[in-house]
C-alpha positions in Angstrom: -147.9 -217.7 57.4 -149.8 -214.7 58.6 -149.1 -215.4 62.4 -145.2 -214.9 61.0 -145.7 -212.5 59.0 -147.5 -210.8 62.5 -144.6 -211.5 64.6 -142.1 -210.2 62.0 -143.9 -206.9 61.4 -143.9 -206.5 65.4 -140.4 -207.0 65.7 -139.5 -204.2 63.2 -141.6 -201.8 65.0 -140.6 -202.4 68.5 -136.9 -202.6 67.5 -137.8 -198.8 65.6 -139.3 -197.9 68.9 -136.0 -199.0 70.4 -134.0 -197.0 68.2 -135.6 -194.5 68.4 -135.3 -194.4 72.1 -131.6 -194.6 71.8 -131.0 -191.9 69.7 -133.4 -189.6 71.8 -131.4 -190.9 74.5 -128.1 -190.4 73.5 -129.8 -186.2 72.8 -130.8 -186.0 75.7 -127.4 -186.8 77.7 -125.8 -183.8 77.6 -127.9 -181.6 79.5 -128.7 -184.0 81.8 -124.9 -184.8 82.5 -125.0 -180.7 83.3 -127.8 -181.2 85.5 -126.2 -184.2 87.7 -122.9 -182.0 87.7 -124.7 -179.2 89.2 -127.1 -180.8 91.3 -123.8 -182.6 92.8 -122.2 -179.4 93.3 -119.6 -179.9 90.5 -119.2 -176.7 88.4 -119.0 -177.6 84.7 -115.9 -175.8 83.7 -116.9 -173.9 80.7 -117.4 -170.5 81.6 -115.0 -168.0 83.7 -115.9 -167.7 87.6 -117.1 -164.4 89.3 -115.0 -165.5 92.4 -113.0 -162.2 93.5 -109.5 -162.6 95.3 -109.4 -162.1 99.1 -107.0 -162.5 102.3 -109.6 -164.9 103.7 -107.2 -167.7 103.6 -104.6 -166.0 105.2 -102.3 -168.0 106.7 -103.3 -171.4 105.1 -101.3 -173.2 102.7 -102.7 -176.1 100.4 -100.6 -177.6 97.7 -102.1 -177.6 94.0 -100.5 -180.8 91.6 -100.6 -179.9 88.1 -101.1 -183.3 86.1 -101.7 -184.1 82.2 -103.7 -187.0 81.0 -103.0 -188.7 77.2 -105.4 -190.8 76.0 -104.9 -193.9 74.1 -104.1 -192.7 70.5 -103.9 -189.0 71.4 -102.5 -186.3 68.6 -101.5 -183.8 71.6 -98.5 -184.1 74.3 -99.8 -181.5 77.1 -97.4 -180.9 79.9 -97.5 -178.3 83.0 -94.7 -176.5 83.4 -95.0 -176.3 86.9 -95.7 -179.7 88.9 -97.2 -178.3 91.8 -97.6 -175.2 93.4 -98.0 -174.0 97.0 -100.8 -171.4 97.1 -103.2 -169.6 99.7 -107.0 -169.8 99.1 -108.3 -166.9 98.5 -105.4 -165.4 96.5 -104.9 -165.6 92.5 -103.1 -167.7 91.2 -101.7 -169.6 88.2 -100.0 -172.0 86.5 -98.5 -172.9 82.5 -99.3 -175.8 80.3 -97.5 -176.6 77.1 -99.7 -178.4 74.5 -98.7 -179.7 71.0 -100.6 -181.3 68.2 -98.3 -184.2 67.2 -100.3 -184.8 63.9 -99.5 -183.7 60.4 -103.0 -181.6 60.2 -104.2 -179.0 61.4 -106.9 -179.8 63.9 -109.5 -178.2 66.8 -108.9 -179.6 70.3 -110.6 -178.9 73.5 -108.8 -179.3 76.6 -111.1 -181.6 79.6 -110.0 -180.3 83.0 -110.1 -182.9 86.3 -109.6 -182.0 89.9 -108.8 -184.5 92.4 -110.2 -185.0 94.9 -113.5 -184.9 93.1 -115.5 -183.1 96.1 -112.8 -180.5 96.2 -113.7 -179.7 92.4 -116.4 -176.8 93.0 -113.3 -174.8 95.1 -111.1 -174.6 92.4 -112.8 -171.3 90.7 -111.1 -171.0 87.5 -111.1 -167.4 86.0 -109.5 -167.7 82.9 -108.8 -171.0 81.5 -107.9 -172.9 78.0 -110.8 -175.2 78.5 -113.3 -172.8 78.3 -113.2 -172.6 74.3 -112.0 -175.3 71.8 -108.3 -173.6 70.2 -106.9 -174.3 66.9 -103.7 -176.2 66.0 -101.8 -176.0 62.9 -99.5 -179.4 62.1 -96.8 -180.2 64.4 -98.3 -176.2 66.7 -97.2 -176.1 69.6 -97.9 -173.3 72.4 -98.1 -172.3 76.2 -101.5 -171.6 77.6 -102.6 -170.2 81.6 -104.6 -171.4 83.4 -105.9 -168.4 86.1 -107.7 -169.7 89.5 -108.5 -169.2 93.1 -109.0 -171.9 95.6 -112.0 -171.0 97.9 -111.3 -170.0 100.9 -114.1 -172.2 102.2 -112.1 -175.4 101.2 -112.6 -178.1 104.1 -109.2 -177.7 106.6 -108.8 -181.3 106.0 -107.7 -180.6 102.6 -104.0 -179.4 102.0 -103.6 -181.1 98.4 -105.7 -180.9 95.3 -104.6 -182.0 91.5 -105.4 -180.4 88.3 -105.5 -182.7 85.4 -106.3 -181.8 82.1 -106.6 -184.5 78.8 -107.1 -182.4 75.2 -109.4 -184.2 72.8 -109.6 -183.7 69.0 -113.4 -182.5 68.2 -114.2 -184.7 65.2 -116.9 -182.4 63.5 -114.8 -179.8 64.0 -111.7 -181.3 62.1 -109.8 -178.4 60.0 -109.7 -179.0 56.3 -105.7 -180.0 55.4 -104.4 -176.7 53.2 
């Protein structure tokens, strides 16, 4: 009996070490999800960039797709208002989204924006953007938010077409109380 009751009391502590682990784990993934971003030379799109406007692109024309992802389930229809747009890097530029919360609550949402090719993301220099803060929705709210950007003038010549997708999420611990 004692050589199981051994074994048993093992068992709960390397499966409380395990969990444990996890949890620290699961902690510990968000900054290090910021630190592979950056190391890979992906800006994590939550703060405005310092790039300026210039004429260095002069001349060069690269097409920029606007895009909306649902996922499964989703309260919120987003749609660009423009599909794409032809641009010169360097200049400012930018483009409308419509987004509406489909539910019958009010709720907070935070758009997630994607750029396509994934190694052209760190020359899309967003200035002003709707994913840089969670916004609020009333039931059924729906409005028009802009999305401000440069494309870097430094942007490979191979490249002459980007996409800009964005997907909104609901932020569970953020849920607003029903009135």
């Amino acid at each position: 009996m004692e050589t199981g009751t051994r074994r048993s009391r093992s068992l709960v502590r390397s499966l409380l070490v395990m969990v444990a682990g996890s949890f620290a784990f699961g902690f510990a993934l968000v900054p290090l999800y910021r630190v592979i971003c950056e190391a890979a030379g992906i800006r994590v799109n939550d703060t405005p960039s310092a790039a300026v406007a210039s004429e260095a692109g002069a001349g060069r024309e690269v097409t920029l797709e606007f895009m909306s992802l649902a996922a499964p389930g989703s309260d919120f229809e987003i749609v660009p208002e423009t599909k794409e747009l032809v641009l010169q890097p360097g200049r400012l530029s930018e483009a409308k989204f419509r987004i509406r919360n489909n539910s019958s609550r009010p709720v907070i949402a935070q758009a997630v924006p994607s750029v396509a090719p994934i190694t052209t993301a760190k020359y899309l220099q967003k200035t002003e953007c709707f994913c840089f803060t969670p916004q609020t929705f009333s039931a059924s709210e729906e409005r028009e938010f802009v999305v401000r950007f440069i494309v870097d003038p430094d942007l490979p010549r191979e490249v002459d077409r980007m996409t800009l997708a964005y997907s909104m999420y609901a932020l569970p611990a953020q849920k607003v109380a029903a009135r």
